[in-house]
NUZATOR-252240 format. One line per 10 residues: number of its first residue (from 1); their letters; for each residue y, x negated, z of C-alpha. Coordinates in steps of 0.5 Angstrom, whole numbers, m for minus. Layout:
N
NUM> A> Y:X:Z  ...
//
This chain:
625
1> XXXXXXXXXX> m64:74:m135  m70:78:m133  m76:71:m134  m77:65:m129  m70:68:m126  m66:72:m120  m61:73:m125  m55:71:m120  m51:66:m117  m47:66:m109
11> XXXXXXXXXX> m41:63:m108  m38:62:m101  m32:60:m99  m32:58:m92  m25:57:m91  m23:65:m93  m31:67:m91  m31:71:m98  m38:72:m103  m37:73:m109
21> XXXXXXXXXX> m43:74:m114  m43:71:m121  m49:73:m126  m52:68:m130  m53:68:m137  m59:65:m141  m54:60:m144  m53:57:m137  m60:56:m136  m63:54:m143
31> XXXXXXXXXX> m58:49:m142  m59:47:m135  m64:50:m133  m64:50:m124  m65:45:m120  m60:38:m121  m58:41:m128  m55:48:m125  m51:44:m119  m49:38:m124
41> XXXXXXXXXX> m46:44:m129  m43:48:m123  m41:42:m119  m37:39:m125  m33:46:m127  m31:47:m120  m29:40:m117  m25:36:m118  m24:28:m118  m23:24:m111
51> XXXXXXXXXX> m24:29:m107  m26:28:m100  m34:29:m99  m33:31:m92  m27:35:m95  m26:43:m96  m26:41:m104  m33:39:m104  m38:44:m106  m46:44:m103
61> XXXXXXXXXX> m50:47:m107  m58:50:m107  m61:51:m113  m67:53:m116  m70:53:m122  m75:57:m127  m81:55:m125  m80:56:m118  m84:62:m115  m87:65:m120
71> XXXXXXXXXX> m94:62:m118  m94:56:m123  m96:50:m119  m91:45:m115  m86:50:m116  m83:50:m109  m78:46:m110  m70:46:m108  m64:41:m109  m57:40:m105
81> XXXXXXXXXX> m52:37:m110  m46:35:m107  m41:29:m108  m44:23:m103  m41:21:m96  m46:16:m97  m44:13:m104  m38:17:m106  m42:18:m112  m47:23:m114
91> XXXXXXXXXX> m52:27:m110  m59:30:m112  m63:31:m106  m69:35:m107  m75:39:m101  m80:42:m101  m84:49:m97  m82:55:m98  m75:56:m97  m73:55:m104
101> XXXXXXXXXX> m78:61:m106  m75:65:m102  m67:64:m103  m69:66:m111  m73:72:m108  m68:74:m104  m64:75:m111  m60:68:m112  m62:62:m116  m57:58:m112
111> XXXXXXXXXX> m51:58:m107  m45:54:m108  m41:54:m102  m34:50:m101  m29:51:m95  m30:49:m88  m31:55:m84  m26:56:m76  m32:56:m72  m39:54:m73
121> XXXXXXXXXX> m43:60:m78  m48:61:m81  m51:64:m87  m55:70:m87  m59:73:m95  m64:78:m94  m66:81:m100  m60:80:m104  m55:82:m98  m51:76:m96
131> XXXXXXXXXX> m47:75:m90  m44:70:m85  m45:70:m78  m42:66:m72  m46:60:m70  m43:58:m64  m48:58:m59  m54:55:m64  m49:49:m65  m52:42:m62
141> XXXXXXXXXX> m58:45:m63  m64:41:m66  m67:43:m72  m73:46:m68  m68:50:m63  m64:52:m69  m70:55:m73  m74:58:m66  m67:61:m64  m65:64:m71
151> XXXXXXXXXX> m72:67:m73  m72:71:m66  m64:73:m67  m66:76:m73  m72:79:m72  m79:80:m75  m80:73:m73  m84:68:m78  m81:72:m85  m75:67:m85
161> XXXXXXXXXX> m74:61:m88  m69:57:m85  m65:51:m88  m61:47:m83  m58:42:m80  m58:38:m73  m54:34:m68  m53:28:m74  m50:33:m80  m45:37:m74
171> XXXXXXXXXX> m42:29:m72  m41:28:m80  m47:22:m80  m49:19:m87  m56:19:m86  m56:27:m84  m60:32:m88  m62:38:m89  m67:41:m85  m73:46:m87
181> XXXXXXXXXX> m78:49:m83  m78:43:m79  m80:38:m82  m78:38:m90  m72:36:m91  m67:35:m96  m65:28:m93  m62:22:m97  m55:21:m99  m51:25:m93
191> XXXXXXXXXX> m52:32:m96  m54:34:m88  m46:31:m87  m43:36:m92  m45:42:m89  m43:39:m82  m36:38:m84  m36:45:m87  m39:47:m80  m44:51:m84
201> XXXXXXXXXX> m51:51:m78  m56:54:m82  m57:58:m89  m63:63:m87  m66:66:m93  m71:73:m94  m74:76:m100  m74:83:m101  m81:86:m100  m82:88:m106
211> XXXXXXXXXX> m78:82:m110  m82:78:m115  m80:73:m120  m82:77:m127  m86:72:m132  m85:73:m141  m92:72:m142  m97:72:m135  m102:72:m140  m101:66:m143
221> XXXXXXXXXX> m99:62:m136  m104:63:m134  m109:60:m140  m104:54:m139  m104:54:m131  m112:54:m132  m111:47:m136  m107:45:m132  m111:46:m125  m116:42:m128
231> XXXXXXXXXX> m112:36:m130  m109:36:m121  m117:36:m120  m119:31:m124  m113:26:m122  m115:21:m117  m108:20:m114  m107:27:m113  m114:28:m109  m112:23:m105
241> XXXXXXXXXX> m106:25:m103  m109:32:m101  m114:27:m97  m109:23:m94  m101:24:m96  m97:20:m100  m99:15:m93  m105:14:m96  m104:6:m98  m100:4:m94
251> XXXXXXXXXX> m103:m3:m93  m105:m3:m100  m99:m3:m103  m97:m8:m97  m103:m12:m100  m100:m12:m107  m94:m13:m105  m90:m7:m107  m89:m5:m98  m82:m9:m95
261> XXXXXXXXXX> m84:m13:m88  m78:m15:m83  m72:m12:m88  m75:m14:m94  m75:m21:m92  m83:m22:m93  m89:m17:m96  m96:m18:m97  m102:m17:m93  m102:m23:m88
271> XXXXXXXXXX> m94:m21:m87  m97:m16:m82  m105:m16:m82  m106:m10:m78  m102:m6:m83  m108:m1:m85  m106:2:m78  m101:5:m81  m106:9:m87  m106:15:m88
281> XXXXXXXXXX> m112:16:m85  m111:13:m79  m107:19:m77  m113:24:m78  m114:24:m70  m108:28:m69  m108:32:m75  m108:40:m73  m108:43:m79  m107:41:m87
291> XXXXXXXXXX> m102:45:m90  m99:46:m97  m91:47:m100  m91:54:m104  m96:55:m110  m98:48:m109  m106:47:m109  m105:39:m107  m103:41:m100  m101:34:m99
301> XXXXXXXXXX> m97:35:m93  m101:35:m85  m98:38:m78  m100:32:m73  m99:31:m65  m99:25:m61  m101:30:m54  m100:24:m49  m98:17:m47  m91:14:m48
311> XXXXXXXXXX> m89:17:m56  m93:24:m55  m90:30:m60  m90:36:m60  m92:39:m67  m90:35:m73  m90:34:m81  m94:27:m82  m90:22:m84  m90:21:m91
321> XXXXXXXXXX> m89:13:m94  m83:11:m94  m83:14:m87  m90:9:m85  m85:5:m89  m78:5:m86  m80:6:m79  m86:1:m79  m87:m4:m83  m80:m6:m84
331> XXXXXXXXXX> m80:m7:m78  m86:m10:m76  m89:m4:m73  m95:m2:m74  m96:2:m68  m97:10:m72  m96:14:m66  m89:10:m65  m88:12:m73  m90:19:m70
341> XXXXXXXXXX> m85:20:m64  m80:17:m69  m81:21:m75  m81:28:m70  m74:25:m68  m71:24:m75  m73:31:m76  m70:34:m70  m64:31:m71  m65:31:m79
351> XXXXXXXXXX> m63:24:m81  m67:21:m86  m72:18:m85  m71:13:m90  m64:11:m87  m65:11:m81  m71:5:m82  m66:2:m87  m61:1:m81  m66:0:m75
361> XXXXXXXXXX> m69:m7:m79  m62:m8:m81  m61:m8:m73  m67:m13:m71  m66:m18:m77  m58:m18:m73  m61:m19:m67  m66:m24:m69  m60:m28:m72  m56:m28:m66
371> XXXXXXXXXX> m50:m23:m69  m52:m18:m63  m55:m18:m57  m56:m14:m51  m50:m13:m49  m48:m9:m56  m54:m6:m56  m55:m2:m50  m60:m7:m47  m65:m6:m52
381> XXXXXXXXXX> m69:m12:m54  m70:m11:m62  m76:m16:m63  m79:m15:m69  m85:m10:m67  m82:m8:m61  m84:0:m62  m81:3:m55  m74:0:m57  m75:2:m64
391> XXXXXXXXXX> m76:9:m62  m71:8:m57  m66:7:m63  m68:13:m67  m66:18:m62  m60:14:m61  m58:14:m69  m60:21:m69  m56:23:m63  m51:18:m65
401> XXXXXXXXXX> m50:15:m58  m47:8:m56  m51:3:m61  m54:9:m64  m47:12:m66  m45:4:m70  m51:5:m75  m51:13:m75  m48:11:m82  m53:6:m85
411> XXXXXXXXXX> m54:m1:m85  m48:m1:m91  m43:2:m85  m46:m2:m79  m44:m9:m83  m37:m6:m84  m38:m6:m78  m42:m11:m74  m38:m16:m80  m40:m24:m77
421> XXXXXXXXXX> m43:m24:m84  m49:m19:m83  m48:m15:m89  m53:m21:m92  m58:m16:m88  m56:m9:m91  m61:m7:m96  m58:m1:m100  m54:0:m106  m48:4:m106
431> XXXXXXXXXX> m50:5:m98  m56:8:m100  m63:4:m97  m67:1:m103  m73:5:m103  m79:1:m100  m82:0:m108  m81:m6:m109  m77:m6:m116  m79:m13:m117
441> XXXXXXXXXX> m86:m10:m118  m84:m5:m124  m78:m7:m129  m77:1:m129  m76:2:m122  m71:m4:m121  m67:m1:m127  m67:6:m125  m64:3:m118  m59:1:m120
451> XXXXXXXXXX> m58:5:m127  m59:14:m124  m53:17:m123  m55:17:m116  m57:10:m114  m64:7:m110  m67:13:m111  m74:13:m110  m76:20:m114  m75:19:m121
461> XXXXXXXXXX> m77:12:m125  m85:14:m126  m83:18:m134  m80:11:m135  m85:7:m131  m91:11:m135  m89:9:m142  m87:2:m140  m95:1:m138  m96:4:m145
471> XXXXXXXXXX> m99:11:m143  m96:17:m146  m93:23:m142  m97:28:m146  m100:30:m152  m93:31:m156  m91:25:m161  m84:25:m158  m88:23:m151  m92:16:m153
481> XXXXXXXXXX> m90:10:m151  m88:7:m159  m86:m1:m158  m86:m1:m150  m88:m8:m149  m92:m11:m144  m90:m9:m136  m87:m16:m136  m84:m18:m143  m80:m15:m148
491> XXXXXXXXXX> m74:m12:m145  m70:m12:m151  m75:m6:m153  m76:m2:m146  m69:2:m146  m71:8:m151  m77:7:m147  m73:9:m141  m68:15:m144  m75:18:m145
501> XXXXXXXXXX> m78:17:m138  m72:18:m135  m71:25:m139  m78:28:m138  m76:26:m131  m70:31:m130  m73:36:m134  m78:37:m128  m74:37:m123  m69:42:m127
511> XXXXXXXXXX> m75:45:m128  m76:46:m120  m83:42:m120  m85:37:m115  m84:30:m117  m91:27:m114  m94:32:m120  m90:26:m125  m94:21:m121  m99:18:m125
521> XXXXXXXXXX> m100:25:m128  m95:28:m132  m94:36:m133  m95:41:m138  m87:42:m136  m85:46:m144  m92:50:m144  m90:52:m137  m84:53:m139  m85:58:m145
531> XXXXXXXXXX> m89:64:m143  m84:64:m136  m78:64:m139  m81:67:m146  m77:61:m150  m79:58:m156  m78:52:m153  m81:45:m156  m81:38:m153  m76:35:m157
541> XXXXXXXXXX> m72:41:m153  m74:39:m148  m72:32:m147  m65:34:m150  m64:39:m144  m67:32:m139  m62:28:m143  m56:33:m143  m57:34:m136  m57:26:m134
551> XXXXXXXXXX> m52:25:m139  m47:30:m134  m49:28:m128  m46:20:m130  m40:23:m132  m40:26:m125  m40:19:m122  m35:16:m129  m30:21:m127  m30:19:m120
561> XXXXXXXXXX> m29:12:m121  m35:9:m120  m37:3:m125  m43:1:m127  m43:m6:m123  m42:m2:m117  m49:m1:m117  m53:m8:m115  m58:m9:m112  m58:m14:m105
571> XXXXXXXXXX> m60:m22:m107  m66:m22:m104  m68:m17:m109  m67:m21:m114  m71:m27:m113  m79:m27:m116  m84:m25:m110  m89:m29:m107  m95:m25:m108  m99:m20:m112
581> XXXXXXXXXX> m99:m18:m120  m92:m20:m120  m91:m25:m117  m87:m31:m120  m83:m26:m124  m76:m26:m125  m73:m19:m128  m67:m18:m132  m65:m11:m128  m58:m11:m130
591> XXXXXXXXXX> m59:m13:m138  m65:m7:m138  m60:m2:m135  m55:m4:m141  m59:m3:m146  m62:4:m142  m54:6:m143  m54:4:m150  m59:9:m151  m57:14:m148
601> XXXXXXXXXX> m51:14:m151  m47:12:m145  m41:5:m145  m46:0:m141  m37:m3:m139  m34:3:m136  m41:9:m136  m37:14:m139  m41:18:m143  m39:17:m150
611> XXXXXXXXXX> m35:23:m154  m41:23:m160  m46:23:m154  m42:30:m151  m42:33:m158  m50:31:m160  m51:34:m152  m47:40:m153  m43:38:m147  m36:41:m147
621> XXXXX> m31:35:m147  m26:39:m142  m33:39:m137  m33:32:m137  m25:30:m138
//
């Protein structure tokens, strides 16, 4: 490959300590492309069914795609892709920065890593020269320790890109994620816990200083990049997010009913009528620096600082939503300083954020209820509200201690665990939190829930939500919204409508584009795609690659074992809401998500992919058996 491509991939078995290359060919990636498609193919052909997650068998994989460091815009993504601690099913989880720029100018458009190392290591690419070295003094680092320690070991301070793991992924946590420059992170779905149970530290990364990602046309991207540019520039969400972050209407989502208050047993705004504290804008105060992912122009992202009082930080990422979400209004804080404090904890200890809220509103509610007391949870009061012991908790989660070790798993685990009928209060599907999107709100992001390859997935139903709402993806025909119906009416016609969103949204992540570019604005991704790679490469191939790749990560989860039904959402999501536009409505989810199967050409029963869906996908049946 010689465009859009570093042209090789790395495979590491820890168990023997062997690298090996393997050149990538240009079937491989028109195919699949990078990202979650690259690690599906990789993953399928080099695992096999019901494997342990945690187990030497189970592959992590970092993966890139064909946009990423080549300067187009949003492209500074990587994905992990792994089998699930978390759910036992599939796992795609995706972060930003720089780190994934720099493992592909470092030679590689993904690692494939199996085995479990003796002892701690970690992995060393530097221009295309890998290695792996002892890391027994950084474990039981923290995620800040580790990043500091290994950028001076190293040398050259500041010219590494550090992925790795804290306390929660070394103990094998299914909250724990990865860590890059501290404080993006792969989080959701226990990948942090893969690379612990490898016993696998830190992946360090550093481009040669002549390494460039070569272009087809640089000409021609530039004229589409031009377009473009003014498109994110004229689009109102994204100047807010450069304004704000993603927390920038925290309260008004809350207003309409879309943010969960007391574990989704209430929302709107009289449920938590200072909720406006947890705006974006209300962390302006603290805010040191804005800053951007690489080749990013929104810069959506801010480093903030609590400098004193009892949830003073160090410098840390400003929280996002679903962190705003998760750490405050779910458990009715509304104090942004304890978000703040708990948040640099999370990243510190590389727990996801979303998880850790989950379980911690989870805790609150038992207590509420009588099914746990002081005397299980380490004397803390857990009040709704009750900031100190809410951030109390999380650094116990993080650490898994004492009360903090039964919820280090999430709510599904602590239920188990708590038994006494408290799993009424674990919201999740298949163990992963429900992102704090109510999915009464729009009939696409409850269908998604329950229907994507991995479940509760809060990045990904916005193709599928634009159609639904009768706007078009782009300018191509195979992009309008045809016979979508109302938001709320005519179900039977909402399942096409879905397998298209759903595969130009897996054709933008492949493609390494961040997801926030695919909210309320869709992206060029074939005419960036183009003069990139030099393809000739149309929307109709577009959306064929997005659905090839759907289709092999539900054959992952069908191989294994995992059954449609075994995706639900909890009972209290199945009730109309209160309040805001949806208010009243009583959505379907499970008859949508049958006929989102039926058009991707997947059996609704059992969620095989069917053998004339594999034929017209060109996916080779042995891939899939």
């Amino acid at each position: 490959m010689s465009h859009g491509y570093a042209g090789k991939l790395l495979f590491v078995d820890l168990s023997t300590g062997s690298l090996r290359e393997e050149p990538l060919t240009e079937e491989t990636c028109r195919k699949w492309l990078g990202g979650p498609g690259l690690g599906a193919r990789i993953l399928m052909e080099h695992t096999s069914p019901g494997i342990d997650p945690l187990g030497a068998d189970n592959m992590l994989a970092f993966t890139t795609g064909p946009l990423t460091a080549t300067g187009v815009y949003g492209g500074g993504r990587y994905t992990v892709a792994t089998k699930s601690p978390l759910t036992g099913a599939w796992a795609d989880s995706s972060s930003g920065g720089s780190w994934g720029p720099e493992l592909k100018k470092a030679g590689y458009d993904g690692v494939f890593i199996t085995g479990i190392a003796v002892h701690p290591v970690y992995l060393v690419i530097d221009g295309g020269d890998a290695r792996l070295v002892e890391a027994g003094d950084v474990w039981g680092m923290d995620s800040y320790e580790t990043d500091d320690t290994l950028q001076q070991r190293l040398g050259d301070p500041g010219s590494w890109r550090i992925a790795c793991i804290g306390p929660a992924g070394e103990k094998c946590s299914r909250l724990a994620g990865i860590v890059n420059e501290k404080g993006r992170l792969a989080a959701r779905s226990g990948v942090g816990a893969v690379m612990g149970s490898k016993k696998l530290k830190a992946v360090a990364v550093r481009g040669g200083k002549s390494s460039r990602i070569s272009v087809a046309d640089r000409a021609g991207l530039k004229e589409v990049q031009k377009v473009y540019s003014e498109e994110l520039k004229n689009s109102p969400f994204h100047q807010g997010l450069t304004e704000a972050g993603t927390g920038g209407g925290t309260s008004f989502l809350l207003s309409i009913g879309e943010c969960p208050v007391d574990n989704w047993a209430t929302t709107g705004s009289d449920a938590l009528p200072e909720c406006s504290d947890l705006d974006g804008a209300k962390m302006d105060p603290y805010k040191l620096k804005p800053y951007g992912c690489s080749a990013c122009p929104v810069r959506c992202g801010a480093i903030v600082q609590v400098k004193e009082g009892p949830f003073a930080t160090d410098e840390v990422h400003r929280p996002e939503y679903e962190t705003l979400a998760a750490l405050g209004a779910m458990c009715r804080n509304h104090n942004v300083e304890a978000v703040m404090r708990a948040n640099e904890l999370c990243n510190r200890y590389g727990v996801d954020t979303m998880g850790v809220g989950g379980a911690v509103a989870f805790a609150m509610e038992c207590y509420e209820n009588g099914l746990i007391d002081k005397k299980d949870t380490d004397g803390l009061e857990l009040t709704w509200g009750n900031a100190e012991a809410l951030v109390t908790l999380v650094e116990a989660i993080g650490k898994a201690q004492g009360f903090g070790a039964l919820l280090a798993d999430g709510a599904k685990f602590a239920a188990d665990r708590i038994g006494k009928g408290s799993a009424e209060f674990a919201m999740h599907v298949a163990g992963r939190a429900v992102p704090y999107h109510d999915p009464r709100m729009t009939p696409s992001s409850g269908t998604f829930y329950i229907s994507d390859a991995q479940p509760a997935q809060h990045m990904g139903p916005q193709g599928m939500a634009v159609l639904e709402q009768g706007g078009p993806l782009g300018k191509d025909p195979l992009l309008q919204p045809g016979e979508s119906g109302e938001l709320f009416a005519d179900y039977d016609k909402k399942g096409e409508i879905y397998a298209r969103g759903g595969a130009y949204f897996q054709l933008l992540c492949s493609s390494g584009l961040c997801a926030l570019y695919g909210q309320f604005y869709t992206p060029p991704v074939v005419e960036l795609l183009g003069p990139v790679t030099g393809w000739d490469m149309d929307w109709r191939e577009g959306l064929e690659v997005g659905r090839r790749i759907l289709s092999l990560r539900q054959a992952f989860n069908a191989r294994e074992g995992v059954r449609p039904e075994d995706f639900r959402l909890p009972k209290r999501l199945q009730t109309p809401l209160g309040v805001g536009p949806a208010a009243g409505q009583s959505e379907p989810f499970e008859t949508l998500r049958t006929h989102y199967f039926e058009a991707m050409g997947w059996d609704p029963q059992t969620g095989k992919v069917l053998p004339e869906t594999l034929t017209e996908l060109a996916i080779d049946k042995e891939l899939v058996a």
